[in-house]
C-alpha positions as CSV (number, residue, x, y, z in Angstrom):
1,X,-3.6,70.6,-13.7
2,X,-2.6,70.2,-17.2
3,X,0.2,70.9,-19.1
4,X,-0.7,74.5,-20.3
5,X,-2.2,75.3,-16.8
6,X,-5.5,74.2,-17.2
7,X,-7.4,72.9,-13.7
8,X,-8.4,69.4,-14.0
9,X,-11.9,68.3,-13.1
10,X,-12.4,66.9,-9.1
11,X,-13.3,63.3,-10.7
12,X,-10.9,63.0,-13.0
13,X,-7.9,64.1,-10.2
14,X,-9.7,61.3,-8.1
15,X,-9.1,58.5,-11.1
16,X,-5.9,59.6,-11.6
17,X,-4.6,59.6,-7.6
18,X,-6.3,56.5,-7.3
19,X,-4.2,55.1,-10.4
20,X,-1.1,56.7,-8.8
21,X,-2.2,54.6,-5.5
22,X,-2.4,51.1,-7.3
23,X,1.1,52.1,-9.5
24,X,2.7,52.3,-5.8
25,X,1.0,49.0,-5.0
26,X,2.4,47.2,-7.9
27,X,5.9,49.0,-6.7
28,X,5.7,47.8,-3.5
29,X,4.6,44.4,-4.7
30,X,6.9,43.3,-7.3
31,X,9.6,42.6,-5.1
32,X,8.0,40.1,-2.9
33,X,5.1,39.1,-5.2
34,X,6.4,35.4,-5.1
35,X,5.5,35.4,-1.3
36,X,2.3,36.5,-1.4
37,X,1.3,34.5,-4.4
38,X,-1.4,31.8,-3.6
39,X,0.1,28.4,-3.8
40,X,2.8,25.8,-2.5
41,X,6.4,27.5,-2.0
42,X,10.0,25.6,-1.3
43,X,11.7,28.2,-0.2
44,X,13.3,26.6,2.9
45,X,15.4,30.0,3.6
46,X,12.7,32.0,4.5
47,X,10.6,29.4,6.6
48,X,10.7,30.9,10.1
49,X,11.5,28.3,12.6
50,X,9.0,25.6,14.1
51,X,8.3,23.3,15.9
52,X,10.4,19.6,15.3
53,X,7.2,18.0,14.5
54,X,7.0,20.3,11.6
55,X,10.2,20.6,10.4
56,X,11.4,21.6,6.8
57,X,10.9,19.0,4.3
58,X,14.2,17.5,3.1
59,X,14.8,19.2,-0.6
60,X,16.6,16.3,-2.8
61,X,17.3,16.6,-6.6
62,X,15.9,13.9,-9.1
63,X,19.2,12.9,-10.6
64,X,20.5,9.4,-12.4
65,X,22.1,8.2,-9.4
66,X,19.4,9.0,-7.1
67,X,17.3,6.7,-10.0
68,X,19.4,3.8,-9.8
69,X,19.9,3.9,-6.4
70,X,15.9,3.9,-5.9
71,X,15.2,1.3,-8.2
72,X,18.6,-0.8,-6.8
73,X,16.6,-0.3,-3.2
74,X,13.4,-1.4,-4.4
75,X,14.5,-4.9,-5.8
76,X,16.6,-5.2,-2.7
77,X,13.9,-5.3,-0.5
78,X,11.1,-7.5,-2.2
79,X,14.0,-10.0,-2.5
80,X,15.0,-9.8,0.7
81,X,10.9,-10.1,2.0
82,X,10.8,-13.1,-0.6
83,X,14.1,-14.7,0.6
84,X,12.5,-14.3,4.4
85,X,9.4,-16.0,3.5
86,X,11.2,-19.0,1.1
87,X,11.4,-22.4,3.0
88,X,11.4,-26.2,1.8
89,X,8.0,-27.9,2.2
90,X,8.0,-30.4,4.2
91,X,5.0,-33.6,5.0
92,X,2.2,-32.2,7.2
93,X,3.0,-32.8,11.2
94,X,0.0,-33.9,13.3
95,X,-0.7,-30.9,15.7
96,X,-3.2,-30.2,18.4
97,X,-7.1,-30.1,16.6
98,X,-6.7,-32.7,14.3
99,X,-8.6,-35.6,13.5
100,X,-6.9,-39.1,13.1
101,X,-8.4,-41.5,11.3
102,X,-6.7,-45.2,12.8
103,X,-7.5,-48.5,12.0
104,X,-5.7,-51.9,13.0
105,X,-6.4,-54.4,10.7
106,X,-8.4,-57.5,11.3
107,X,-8.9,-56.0,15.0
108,X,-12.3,-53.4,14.8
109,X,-12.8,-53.4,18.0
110,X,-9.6,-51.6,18.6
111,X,-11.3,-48.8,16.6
112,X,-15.1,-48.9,17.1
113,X,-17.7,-47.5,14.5
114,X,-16.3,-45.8,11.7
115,X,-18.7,-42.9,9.7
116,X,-17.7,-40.6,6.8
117,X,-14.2,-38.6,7.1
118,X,-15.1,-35.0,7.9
119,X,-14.9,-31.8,5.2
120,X,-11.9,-29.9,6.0
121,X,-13.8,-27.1,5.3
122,X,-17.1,-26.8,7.3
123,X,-20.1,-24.8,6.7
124,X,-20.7,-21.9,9.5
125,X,-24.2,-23.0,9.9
126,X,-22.9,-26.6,10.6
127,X,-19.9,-25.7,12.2
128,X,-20.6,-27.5,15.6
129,X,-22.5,-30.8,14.5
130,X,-20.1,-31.8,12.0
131,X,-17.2,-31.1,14.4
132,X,-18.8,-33.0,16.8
133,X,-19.2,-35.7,14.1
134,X,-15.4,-35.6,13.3
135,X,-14.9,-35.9,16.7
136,X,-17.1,-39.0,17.3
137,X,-15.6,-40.7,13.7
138,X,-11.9,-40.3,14.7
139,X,-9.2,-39.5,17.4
140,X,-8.7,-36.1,18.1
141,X,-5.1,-34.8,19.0
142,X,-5.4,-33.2,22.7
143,X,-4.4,-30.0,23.9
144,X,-1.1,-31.6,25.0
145,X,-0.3,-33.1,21.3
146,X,-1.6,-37.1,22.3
147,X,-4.1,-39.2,21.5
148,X,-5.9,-42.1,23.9
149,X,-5.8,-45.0,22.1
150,X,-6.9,-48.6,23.3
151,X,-3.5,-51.1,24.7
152,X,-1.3,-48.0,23.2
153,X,-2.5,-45.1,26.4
154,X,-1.8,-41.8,25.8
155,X,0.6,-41.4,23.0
156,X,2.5,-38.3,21.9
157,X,1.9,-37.8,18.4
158,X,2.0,-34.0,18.0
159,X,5.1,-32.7,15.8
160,X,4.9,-36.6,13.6
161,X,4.4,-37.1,10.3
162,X,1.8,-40.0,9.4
163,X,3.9,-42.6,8.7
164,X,6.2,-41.8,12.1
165,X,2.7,-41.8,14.3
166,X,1.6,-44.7,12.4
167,X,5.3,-46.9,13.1
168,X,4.7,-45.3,16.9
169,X,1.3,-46.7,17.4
170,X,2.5,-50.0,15.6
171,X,5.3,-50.2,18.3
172,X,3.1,-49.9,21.5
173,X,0.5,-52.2,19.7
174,X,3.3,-54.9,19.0
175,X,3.1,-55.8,23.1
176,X,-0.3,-56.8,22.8
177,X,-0.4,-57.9,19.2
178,X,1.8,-59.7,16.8
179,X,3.0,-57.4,13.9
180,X,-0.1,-55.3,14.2
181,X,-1.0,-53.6,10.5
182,X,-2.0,-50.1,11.1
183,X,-3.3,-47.6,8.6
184,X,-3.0,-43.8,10.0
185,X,-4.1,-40.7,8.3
186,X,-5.5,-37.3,9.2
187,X,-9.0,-37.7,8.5
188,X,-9.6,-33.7,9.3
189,X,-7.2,-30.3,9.1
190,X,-8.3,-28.4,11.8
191,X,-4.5,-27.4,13.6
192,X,-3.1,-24.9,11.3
193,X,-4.7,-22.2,8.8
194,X,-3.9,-18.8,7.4
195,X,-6.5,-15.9,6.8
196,X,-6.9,-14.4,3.5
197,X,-8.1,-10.7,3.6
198,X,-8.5,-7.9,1.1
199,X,-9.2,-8.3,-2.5
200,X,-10.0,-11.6,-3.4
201,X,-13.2,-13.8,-4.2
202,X,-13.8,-15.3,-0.7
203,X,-11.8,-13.8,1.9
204,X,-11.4,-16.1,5.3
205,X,-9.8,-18.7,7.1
206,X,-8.1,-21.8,4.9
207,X,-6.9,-25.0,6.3
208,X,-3.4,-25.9,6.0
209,X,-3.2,-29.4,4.9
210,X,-1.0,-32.2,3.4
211,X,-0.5,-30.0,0.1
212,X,1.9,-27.1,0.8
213,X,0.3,-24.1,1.5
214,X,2.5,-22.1,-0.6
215,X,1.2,-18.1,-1.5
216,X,0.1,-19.1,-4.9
217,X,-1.7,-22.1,-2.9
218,X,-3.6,-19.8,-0.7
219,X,-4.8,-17.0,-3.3
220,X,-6.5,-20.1,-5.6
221,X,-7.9,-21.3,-2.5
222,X,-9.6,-17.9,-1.7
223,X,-10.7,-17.8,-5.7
224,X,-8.2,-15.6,-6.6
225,X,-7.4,-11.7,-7.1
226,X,-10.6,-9.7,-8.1
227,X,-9.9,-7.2,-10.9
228,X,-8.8,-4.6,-8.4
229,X,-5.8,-6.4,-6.5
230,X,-2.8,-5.1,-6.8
231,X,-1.0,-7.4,-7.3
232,X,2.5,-5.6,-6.4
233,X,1.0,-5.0,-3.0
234,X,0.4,-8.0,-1.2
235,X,1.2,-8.1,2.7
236,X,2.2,-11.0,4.6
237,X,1.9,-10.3,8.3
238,X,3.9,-13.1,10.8
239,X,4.0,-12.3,14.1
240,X,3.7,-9.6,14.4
241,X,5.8,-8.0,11.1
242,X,4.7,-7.4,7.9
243,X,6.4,-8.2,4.7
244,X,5.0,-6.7,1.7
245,X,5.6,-8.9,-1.4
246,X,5.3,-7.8,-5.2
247,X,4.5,-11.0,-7.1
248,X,5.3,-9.0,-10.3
249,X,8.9,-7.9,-9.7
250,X,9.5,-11.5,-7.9
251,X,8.1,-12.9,-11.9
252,X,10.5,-10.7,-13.4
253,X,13.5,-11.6,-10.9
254,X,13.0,-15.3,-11.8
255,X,12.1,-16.3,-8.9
256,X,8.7,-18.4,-8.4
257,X,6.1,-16.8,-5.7
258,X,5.0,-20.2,-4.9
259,X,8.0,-21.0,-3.3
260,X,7.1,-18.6,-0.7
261,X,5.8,-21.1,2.3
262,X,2.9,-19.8,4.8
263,X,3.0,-21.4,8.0
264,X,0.2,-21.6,10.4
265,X,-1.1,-17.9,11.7
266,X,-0.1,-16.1,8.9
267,X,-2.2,-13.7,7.1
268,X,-2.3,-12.3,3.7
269,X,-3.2,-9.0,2.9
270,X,-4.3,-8.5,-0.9
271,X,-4.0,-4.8,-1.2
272,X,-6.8,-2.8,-3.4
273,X,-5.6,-0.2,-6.2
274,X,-7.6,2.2,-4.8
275,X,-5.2,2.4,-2.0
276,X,-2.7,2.8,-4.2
277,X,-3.0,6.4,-5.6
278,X,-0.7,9.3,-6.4
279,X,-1.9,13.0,-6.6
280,X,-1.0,15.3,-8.8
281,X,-2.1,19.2,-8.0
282,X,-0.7,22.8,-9.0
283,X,0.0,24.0,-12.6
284,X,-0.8,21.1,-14.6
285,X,-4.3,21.0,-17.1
286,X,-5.9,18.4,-15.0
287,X,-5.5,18.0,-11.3
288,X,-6.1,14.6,-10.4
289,X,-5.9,11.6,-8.3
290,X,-4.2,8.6,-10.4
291,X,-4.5,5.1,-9.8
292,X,-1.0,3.1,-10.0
293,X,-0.5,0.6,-13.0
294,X,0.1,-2.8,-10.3
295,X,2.0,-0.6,-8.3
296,X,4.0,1.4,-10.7
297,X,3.6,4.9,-12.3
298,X,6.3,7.1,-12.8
299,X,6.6,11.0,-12.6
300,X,6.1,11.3,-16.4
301,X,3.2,9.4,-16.9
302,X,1.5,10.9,-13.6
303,X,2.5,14.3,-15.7
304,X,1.3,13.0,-19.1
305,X,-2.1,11.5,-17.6
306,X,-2.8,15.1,-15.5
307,X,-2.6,16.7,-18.7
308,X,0.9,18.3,-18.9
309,X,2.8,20.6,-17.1
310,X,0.2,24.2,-17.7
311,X,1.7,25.9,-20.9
312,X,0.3,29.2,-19.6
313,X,1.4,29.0,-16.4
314,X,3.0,26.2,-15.0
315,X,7.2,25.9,-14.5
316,X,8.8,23.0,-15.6
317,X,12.1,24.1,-13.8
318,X,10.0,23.8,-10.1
319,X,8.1,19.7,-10.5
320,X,7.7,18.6,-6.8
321,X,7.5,14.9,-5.9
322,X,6.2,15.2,-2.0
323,X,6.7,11.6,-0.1
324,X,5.9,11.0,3.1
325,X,9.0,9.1,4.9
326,X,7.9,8.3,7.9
327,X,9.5,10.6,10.1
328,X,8.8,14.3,11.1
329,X,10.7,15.4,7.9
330,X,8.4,14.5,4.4
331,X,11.0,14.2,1.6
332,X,10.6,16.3,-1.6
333,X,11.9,15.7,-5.1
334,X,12.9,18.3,-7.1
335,X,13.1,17.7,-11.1
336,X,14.2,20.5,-13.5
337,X,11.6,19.0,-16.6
338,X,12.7,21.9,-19.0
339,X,15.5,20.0,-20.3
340,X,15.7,16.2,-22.6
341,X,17.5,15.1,-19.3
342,X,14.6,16.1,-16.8
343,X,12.3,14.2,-19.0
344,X,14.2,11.3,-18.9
345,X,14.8,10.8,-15.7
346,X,10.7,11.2,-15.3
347,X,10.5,8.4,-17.3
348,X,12.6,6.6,-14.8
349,X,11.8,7.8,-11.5
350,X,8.8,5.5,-9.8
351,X,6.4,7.0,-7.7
352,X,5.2,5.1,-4.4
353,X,1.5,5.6,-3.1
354,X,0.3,8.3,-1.5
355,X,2.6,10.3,-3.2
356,X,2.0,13.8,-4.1
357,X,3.4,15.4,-7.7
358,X,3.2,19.8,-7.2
359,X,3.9,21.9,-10.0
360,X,5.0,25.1,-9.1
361,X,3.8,28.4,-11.3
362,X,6.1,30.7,-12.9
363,X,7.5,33.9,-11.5
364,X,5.4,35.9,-14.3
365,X,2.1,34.1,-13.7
366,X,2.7,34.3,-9.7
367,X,3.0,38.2,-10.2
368,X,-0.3,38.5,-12.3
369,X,-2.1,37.1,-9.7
370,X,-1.0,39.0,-7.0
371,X,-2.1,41.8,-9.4
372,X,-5.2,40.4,-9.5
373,X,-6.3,40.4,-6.5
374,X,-5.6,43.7,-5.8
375,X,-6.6,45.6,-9.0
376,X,-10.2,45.1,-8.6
377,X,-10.3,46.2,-5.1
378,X,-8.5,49.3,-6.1
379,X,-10.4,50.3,-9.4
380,X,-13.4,49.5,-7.4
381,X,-12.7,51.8,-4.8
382,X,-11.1,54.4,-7.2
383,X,-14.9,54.6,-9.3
384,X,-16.6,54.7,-5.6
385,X,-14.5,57.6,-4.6
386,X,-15.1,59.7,-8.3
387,X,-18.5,58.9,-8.1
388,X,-19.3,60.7,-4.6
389,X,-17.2,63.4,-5.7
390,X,-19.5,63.7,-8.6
391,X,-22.5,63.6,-6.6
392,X,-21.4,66.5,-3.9
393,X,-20.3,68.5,-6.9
């Protein structure tokens, strides 16, 4: 009814309860609106309780310390992997598998026929004859670390450098003959190798053999990173543990990577970029996945690269940094990017892999979609109603 008394018609009476009806919805709404907005929430407080394996992630603040003490942790470690892996080179000791060239001068008989020194590195399609051949050509350390040689016996040469077998063998030889000259070398390296793996030119086995098989050593011998090693993510495994080395810090620590020794066993994990990505969703321009620079992108370039933090409807007081520690509880990082400080310390903080960046939407932008999803519903079904009414009329 209007004002003056006048009786308003049935459809228009429907539009206007069914506008009274979405009013109260609004009302009922706009407290709570935050909570039934779509997207990621951090409000630990209202969380009901679960189960430990699902347990509330740990809220921590991006702040200066928390910076330093990051980037203070970081360098800690790869040293301390380094300083693990660091030993003195030594002269290559005779080991079971190898293949001893020996020959006592002016006595041949003492060594028999003599063919061509085997490869160190044999073909897989000749992999049997040409062992065999190596076999045939020299002396082959046993099982047990000796080697059967004529007047001498079995003699123990395993864990002896070349000159110390070669003043051992002289020794025995000395009952038999008078100052024997012997000339011994390792004709073939077949005791001790490391595996390559991952992104490099020609991933396999290498031979260890009288030149140091330093890190540097054993990436040439592979042919080198391809284009998409990371070359901050290289994992040494040795027995059993893994120490993850980033060449590029240890360059700008000073210290050299081929100092860093592999022994026999080892292998070496050349990590790809592609593993090495962060995510960045919520209210930024561009959600994306971003590939690390070598192993290092920080929050604001993972920001800057996405696009920006959503002018429309994105909050630069709620940035997320979501990192998996290990345990039941993920951590989250919390930066307040509104102020010259937040930015800052963006610029400083380092993201790790698999790391996820979430920018949360304002309070304004979460209530306009709540309101959007239930407007159309309730104009929809406010025209539906008017429009029977019309039609029984």
């Amino acid at each position: 009814m209007h004002a003056n008394g006048a009786v308003l018609p049935l459809h228009a009476r429907v539009s206007r309860l069914a506008l009274h009806c979405i009013w109260l919805a609004f009302l009922s709404c706009a407290g709570g609106c935050a909570a039934l907005a779509p997207g990621m929430h951090f409000d630990a407080a209202k969380v009901p309780e679960q189960p430990a394996a699902t347990q509330d992630p740990i809220v921590v603040p991006i702040t200066a310390q928390l910076v330093a003490a990051e980037k203070h942790q970081r360098e800690q470690q790869n040293l301390q992997n380094a300083s693990t892996l660091i030993t003195h080179s030594g002269p290559y000791r005779i080991d079971s598998g190898d293949v001893l060239s020996i020959v006592v001068w002016d006595h041949p008989e003492l060594t028999g026929a003599q063919s061509a020194p085997a490869s160190d590195s044999l073909p897989a399609s000749g992999m049997q004859s040409a062992s065999t051949a190596a076999s045939a050509a020299g002396f082959v350390v046993d099982q047990r670390g000796t080697v059967q040689f004529p007047y001498a016996g079995m003699l123990k040469l395993a864990g002896l450098t070349e000159e110390e077998a070669r003043h051992a063998l002289a020794r025995k030889l000395a009952y038999y003959i008078t100052r024997p000259d012997v000339t011994l070398r390792v004709q073939s390296y077949r005791s001790k190798r490391v595996y390559i793996d991952g992104e490099v030119k020609t991933p396999g086995m290498v031979a260890i053999n009288d030149i140091p098989m330093t890190l540097v050593e054993a990436l040439n011998r592979a042919g080198g990173a391809l284009p998409e090693a990371d070359q901050s993510r290289i994992v040494i495994v040795r027995d059993g543990v893994s120490y993850p080395v980033n060449l590029l810090q240890l360059v700008q620590r000073g210290v050299n990577p081929a100092s860093i020794l592999l022994v026999n066993g080892d292998v070496v994990r050349v990590v790809s970029r592609q593993e090495s990505k962060v995510f960045v969703s919520g209210e930024v321009t561009t959600p994306k996945a971003l590939t690390m620079h070598n192993g290092r992108l920080t929050l604001n370039e993972a920001l800057g690269e996405a696009g920006g933090i959503n002018p429309n409807s994105g909050d630069g007081s709620q940035v997320y940094v979501v990192r998996n520690a290990g345990d039941a509880r993920p951590l989250v990082y919390h930066l307040n990017a509104r102020s010259p400080t937040g930015l800052a310390l963006a610029e400083e903080f380092e993201l790790k892999p698999k790391d996820v960046v979430y920018v949360d939407a304002t309070a304004l932008a979460s209530w306009s979609r709540v309101v959007n999803l239930i407007l159309p519903s309730a104009v929809s079904g406010a025209v539906s109603s008017a429009a029977t009414f019309r039609a029984v009329k």
